[in-house]
Phi, psi and omega in degrees: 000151194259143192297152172289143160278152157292190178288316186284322155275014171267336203284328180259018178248325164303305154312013188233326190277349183257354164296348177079058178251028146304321171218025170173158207275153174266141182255161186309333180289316141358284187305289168334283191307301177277355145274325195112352212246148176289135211283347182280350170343289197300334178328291191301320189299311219260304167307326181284309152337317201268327197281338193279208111268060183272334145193200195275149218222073152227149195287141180078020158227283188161184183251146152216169199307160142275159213278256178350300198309276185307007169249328179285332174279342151328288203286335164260353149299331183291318204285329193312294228267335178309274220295359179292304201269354142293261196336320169233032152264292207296313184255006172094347204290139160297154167297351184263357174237013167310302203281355179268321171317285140053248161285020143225017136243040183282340169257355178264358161327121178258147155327330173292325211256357145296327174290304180315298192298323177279354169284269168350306205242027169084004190054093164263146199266008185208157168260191197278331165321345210086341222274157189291102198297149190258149203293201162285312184279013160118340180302158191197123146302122150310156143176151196266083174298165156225172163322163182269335181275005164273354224245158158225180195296167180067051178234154164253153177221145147247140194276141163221048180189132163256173167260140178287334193263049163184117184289346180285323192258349171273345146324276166344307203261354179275343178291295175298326182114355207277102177230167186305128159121333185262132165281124168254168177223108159276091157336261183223189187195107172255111195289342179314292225255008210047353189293122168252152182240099188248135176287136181203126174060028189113303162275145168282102199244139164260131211187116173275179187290301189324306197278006142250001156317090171112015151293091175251138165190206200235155157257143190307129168264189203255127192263130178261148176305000000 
């Protein structure tokens, strides 16, 4: 029987599940790099994982979830996006200030009161981000997005997943219009220059590929008469 986890260990079967280590090994520096953490940490860390069986383990290839691995990190994921979307439909809280509240308090959430909060808030398929809340029994919608700088002119796209973790550019894109439910129009696009020109809500926006970096969505398709 596998030990309860700690904070640390939800904090790392959740990086290795946003590494896409649900369905294919993560390698440790990879693990390093997106926690923050120095790589033999992760070393030790990653052996202590594989003896719980949160997941499959060898050294000098990498990790990946186990079936267990992947419902638990589901489950600190679930709890992650509820309370992203309690703070700002209930309290109000901008979108640019969520995911660090979040993530401390995602672990202190007992099974009753993620149940009271997703009751509360209608059993919701999304956070304020786009990104999909994983259901109770552990499902997650697919989909296949792409970057918004993957798109070229004359396409619409719709957005539907920002990246969370940096309050300067969700601020920005909130400025901009650029949010999860809104159709853009890729204008032109200069690659010399990197510059894209995109329509969004009316307005002509100029905008390099850095500054749409963590933008994902689809393209619209096109209605025939």
């Amino acid at each position: 029987m596998a030990e309860q986890p700690s904070q640390a260990v939800q904090d790392y079967l959740k990086a290795i599940h946003s590494l896409g280590g649900a369905d294919t090994v993560v390698l440790p520096a990879k693990i390093a790099e997106h926690l923050g953490v120095r790589a033999p940490s992760v070393t030790g860390m990653l052996k202590r994982l594989a003896d719980a069986q949160w997941i499959s383990y060898e050294p000098g290839h990498g990790a990946q979830l186990t079936p267990q691995g992947i419902t638990e990190a589901r489950r600190v994921i679930r709890r992650h996006r509820l309370v992203e979307l309690f703070l700002t439909r209930v309290l109000g809280l901008d979108w640019s200030e969520v995911d660090a509240e979040a993530e401390a308090l995602e672990h202190a959430i007992s099974p009753r009161l993620e149940q009271a909060i997703a009751a509360h808030l209608g059993e919701p398929l999304e956070d304020p981000h786009g990104h999909p809340i994983p259901g109770r029994d552990g499902s997650l919608v697919r989909r296949n997005l792409k970057p918004l700088s993957a798109f070229r002119a004359g396409q619409r796209v719709l957005i539907r997943e920002v990246q969370d973790d940096n309050p300067d550019r969700l601020r920005r894109w909130r400025t901009l219009g650029l949010v999860p439910g809104v159709t853009v129009l890729i204008r032109n696009y200069e690659e010399l220059d990197d510059l894209f020109t995109v329509e969004v809500g009316g307005h002509v926006v100029p905008v390099g590929s850095e500054g749409l970096a963590g933008l994902h969505g689809e393209l619209v398709a096109e209605e025939r008469a």
